[in-house]
C-alpha positions in Angstrom: 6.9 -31.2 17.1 6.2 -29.3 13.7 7.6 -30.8 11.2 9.0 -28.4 7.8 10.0 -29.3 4.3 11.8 -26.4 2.9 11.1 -25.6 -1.1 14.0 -24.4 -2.7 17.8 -24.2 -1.6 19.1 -20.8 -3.0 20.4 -18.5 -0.9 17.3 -18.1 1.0 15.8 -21.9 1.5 19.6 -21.9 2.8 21.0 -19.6 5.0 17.7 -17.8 6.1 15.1 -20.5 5.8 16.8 -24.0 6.7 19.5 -22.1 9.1 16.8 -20.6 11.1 14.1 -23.6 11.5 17.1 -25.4 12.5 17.3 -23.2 15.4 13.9 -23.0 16.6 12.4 -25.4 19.3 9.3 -27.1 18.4 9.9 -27.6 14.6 12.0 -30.1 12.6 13.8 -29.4 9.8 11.8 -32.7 8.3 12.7 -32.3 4.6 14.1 -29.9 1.7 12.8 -30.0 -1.8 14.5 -28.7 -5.0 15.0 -30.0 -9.0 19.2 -29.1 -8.5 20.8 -32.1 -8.1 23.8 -30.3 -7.0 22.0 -28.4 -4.0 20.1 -31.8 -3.6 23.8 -32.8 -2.2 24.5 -30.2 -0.9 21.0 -29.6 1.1 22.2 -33.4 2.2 25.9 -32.7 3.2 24.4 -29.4 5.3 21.2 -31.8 6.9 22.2 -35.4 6.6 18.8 -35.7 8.8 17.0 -34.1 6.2 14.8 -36.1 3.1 15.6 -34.4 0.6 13.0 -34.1 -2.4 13.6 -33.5 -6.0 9.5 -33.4 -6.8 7.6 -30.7 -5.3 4.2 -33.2 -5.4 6.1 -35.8 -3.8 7.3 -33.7 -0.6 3.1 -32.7 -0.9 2.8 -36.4 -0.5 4.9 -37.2 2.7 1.9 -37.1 5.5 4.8 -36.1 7.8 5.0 -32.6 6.8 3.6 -30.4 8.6 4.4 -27.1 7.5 5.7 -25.8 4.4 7.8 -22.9 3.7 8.3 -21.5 0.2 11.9 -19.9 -0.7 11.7 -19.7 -4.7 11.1 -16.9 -7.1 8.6 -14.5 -6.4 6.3 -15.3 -9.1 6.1 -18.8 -7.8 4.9 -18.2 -4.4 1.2 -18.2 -5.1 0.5 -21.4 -6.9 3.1 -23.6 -4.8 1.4 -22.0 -1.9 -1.8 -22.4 -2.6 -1.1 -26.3 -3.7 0.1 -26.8 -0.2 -2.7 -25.2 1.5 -4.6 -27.5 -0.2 -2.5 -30.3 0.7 -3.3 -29.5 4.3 -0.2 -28.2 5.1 0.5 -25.0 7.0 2.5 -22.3 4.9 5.1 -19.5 5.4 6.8 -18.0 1.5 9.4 -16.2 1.6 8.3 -12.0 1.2 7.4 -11.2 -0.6 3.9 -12.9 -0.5 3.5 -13.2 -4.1 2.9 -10.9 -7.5 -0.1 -8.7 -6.2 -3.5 -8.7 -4.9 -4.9 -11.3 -7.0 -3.2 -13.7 -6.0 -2.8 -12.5 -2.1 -6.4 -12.9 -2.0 -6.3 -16.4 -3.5 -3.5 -17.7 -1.0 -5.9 -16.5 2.1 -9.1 -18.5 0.3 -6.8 -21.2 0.3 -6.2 -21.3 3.9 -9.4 -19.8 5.3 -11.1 -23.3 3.1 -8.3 -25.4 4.3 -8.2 -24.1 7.9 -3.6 -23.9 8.1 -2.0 -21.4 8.8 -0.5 -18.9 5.9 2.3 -16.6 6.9 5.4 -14.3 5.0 8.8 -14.3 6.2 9.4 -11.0 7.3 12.4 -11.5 9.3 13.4 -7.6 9.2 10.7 -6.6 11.8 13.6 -8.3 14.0 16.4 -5.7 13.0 18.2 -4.2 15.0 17.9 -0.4 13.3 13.9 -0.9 13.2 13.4 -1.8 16.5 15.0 1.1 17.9 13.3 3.5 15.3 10.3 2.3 17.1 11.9 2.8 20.5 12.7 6.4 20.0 9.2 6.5 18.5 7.9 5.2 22.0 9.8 7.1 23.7 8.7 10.7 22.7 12.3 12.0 21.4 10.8 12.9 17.7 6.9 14.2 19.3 4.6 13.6 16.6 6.8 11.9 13.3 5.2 13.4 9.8 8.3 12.0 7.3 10.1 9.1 7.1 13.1 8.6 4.8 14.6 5.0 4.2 16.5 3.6 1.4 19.1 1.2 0.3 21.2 2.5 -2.6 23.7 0.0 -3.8 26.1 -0.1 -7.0 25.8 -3.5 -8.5 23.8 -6.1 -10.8 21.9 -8.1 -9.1 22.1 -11.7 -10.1 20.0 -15.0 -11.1 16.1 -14.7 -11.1 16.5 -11.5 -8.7 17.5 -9.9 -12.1 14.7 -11.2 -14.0 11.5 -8.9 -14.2 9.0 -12.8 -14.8 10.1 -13.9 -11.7 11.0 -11.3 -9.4 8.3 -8.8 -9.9 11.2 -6.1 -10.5 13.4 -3.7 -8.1 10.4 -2.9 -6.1 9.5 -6.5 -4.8 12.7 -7.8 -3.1 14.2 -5.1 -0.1 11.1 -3.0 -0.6 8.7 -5.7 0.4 10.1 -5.3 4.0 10.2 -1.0 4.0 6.8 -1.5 3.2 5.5 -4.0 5.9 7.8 -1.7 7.9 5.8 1.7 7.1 2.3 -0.1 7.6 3.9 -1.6 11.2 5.2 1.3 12.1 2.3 4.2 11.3 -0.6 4.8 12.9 -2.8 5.5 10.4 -4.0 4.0 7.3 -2.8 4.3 3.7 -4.6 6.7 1.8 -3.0 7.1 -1.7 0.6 5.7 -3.2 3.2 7.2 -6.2 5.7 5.4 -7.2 8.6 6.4 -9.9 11.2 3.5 -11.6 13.8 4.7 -13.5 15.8 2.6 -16.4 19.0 2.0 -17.6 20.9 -0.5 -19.5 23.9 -0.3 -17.7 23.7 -4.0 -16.3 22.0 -6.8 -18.3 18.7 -7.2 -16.2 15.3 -5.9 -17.0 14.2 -5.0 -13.1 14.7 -1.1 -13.4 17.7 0.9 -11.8 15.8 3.0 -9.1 12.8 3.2 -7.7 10.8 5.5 -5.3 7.5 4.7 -3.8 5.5 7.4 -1.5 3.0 6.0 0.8 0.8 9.1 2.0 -1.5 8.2 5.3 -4.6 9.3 6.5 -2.7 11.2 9.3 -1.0 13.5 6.5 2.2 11.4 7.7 4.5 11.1 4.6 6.6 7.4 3.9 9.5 7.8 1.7 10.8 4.6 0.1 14.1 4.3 -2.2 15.7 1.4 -3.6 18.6 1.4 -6.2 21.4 -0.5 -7.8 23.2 2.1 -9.7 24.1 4.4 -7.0 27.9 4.4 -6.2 27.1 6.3 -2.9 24.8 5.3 -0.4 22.2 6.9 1.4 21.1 7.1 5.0 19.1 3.8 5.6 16.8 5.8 8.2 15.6 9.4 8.3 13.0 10.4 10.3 11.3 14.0 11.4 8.7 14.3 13.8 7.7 18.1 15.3 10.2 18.0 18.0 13.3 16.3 16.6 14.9 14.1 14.4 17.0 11.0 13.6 19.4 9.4 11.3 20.6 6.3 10.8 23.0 4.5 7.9 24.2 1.3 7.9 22.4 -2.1 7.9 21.1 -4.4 10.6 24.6 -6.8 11.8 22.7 -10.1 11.5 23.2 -11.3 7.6 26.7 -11.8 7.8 26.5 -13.6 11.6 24.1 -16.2 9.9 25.8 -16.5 6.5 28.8 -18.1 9.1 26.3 -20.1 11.4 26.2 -17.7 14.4 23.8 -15.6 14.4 23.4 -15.0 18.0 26.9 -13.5 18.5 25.9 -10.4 15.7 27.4 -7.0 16.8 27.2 -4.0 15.3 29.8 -1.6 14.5 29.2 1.3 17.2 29.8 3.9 14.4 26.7 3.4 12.8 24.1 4.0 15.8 21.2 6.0 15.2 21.8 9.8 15.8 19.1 12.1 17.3 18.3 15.8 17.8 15.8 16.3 19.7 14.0 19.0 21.7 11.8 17.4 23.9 13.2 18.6 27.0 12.9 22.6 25.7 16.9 22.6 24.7 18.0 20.7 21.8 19.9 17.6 23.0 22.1 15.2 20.5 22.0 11.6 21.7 23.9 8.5 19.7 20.8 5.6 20.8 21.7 2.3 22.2 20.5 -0.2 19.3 17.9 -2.3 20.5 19.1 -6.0 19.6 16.4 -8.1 17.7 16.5 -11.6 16.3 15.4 -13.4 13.2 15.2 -16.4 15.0 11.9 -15.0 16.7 10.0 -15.3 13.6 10.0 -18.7 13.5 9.9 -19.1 17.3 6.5 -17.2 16.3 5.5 -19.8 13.8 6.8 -22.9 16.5 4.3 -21.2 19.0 0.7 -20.9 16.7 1.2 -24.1 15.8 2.4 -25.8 18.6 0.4 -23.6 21.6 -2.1 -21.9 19.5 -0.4 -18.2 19.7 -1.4 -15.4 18.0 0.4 -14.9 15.0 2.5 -12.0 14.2 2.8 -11.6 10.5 -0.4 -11.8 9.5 -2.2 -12.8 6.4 -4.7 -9.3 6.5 -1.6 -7.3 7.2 0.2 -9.0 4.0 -3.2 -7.9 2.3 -2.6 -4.3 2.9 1.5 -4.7 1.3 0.1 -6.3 -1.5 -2.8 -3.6 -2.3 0.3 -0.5 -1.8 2.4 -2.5 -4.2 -0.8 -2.5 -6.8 -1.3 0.9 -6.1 2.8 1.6 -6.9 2.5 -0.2 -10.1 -0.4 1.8 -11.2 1.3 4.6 -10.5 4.8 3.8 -12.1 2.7 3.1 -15.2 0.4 6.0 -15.2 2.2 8.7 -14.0 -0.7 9.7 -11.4 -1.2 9.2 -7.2 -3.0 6.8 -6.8 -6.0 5.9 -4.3 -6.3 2.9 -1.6 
């Protein structure tokens, strides 16, 4: 039995983080650390199980934890991280990893010296709308893909540190972190050279930027189209993809979030009105087919984590793979700042 000390009880350390551990055989939900006295109680009312920390070097202390898993601001990921690692414990931060390459290569020293485990919460290579992008992939009714299309445009400021530019990182680093482990998971081929655009306005009172588009160009001459926003009253098809012998759209969002913000996240549906739609002309005809979602769960990421540590599996998010996120994101900053593509 693994046991896990949670850092930090916002939304994250508590509906994602502690919900799911709390689910997963092999690993206790051992402690959860955070300076609010009022999530302190409420971390107790939710875990009464639970020690509850209010000192980060305290919870380092306790030779009971095992593993621990890093749900605060972005900009805090690699130095709590790396502290742990060198504590001995095992690590998983929330995505994304941390602020950029620098650091990503710091947090790997940290646990190639220390021999634990280091791993980033990437939960969405679980959805539902993924997994059968993938599928359709598989199954030959695009051919040969050459663009992909996702986004997320919302209308809305978003709040607390998420809205601060220090600790978040800015638009780019919160949903993006997962279309980009997405487009490198997904693409058989290897980045080759990144643009990125952000746009600003001072319609709400946050200095993250309005919109953003990054474009991940392959090796394979396959394009990757990402778009996030929060001033866009109409949204966008989360999924479009064209390969040589159809196509596919998707909108809507994976069904899980809301499932798990009431404690059930095994019953999700999804509303049928928002499967994936293909046209496709494999078969010499075109054919129009509404797909079958394939059903994933975030509860197999940690059933992941139970498994390495408990059976010695082979991890699936990987500390090389986060590498590769964390040198696109450079790449997009460069770009965003200088105007120009720029190289992997």
């Amino acid at each position: 039995m693994i046991n896990a000390a949670v850092v930090g009880y916002g939304y994250s350390g508590r509906a994602f983080q502690s919900y799911l551990i709390s689910l997963t055989e092999g690993i206790n939900l051992y402690a959860i650390s955070t300076r609010d006295t009022e999530r302190q109680a409420e971390a107790k009312s939710h875990y009464p199980d639970a020690k509850i920390f209010a000192d980060f070097d305290e919870m380092l202390g306790d030779d009971q934890v095992d593993l621990v898993v890093i749900a605060t601001p972005h900009d805090s990921h690699a130095d709590l991280a790396v502290r742990a690692m060198d504590a001995g414990k095992h690590v998983v931060t929330d995505k994304i990893m941390c602020m950029n390459a620098r650091e990503a290569r710091q947090m790997i020293a940290a646990s190639e010296r220390n021999e634990v485990m280091l791993s980033v919460f990437h939960n969405r290579r679980w959805d539902w709308d993924y997994l059968t992008i993938r599928k359709a992939i598989e199954d030959g009714l695009l051919g040969e893909p050459y663009l992909y299309q996702v986004a997320i445009m919302r209308y809305g400021s978003p709040g607390r540190w998420r809205g601060d530019m220090a600790s978040s990182g800015g638009i780019l680093y919160d949903w993006p972190a997962h279309f980009v482990d997405q487009a490198l998971q997904l693409v058989d081929s290897s980045p080759d050279r990144v643009f990125c655009h952000l746009a600003y306005r001072d319609t709400w009172e946050t200095d993250i930027g309005n919109y953003g588009t990054v474009t991940i160009h392959y090796a394979n001459d396959v394009i990757y189209q990402i778009e996030i926003g929060n001033l866009a009253a109409v949204e966008k098809p989360r999924w479009y993809v064209c390969g040589d012998q159809g196509a596919l759209i998707k909108y809507g969002l994976d069904p899980q979030e809301p499932y798990m913000r009431e404690g059930r996240i095994l019953e999700a549906e999804e509303d049928p009105e928002i499967r994936a739609r293909v046209t496709t002309h494999v078969s010499g005809e075109q054919e129009e087919r509404i797909l079958e979602s394939v059903r994933g769960s975030w509860t197999s990421y940690y059933a992941n984590i139970s498994d390495v540590l408990n059976n010695g599996a082979e991890l699936v998010v990987t500390p090389d793979q986060m590498m590769t996120v964390m040198r696109v994101y450079d790449a997009a900053m460069e770009s965003a700042e200088t105007g120009e593509v720029v190289r992997l």
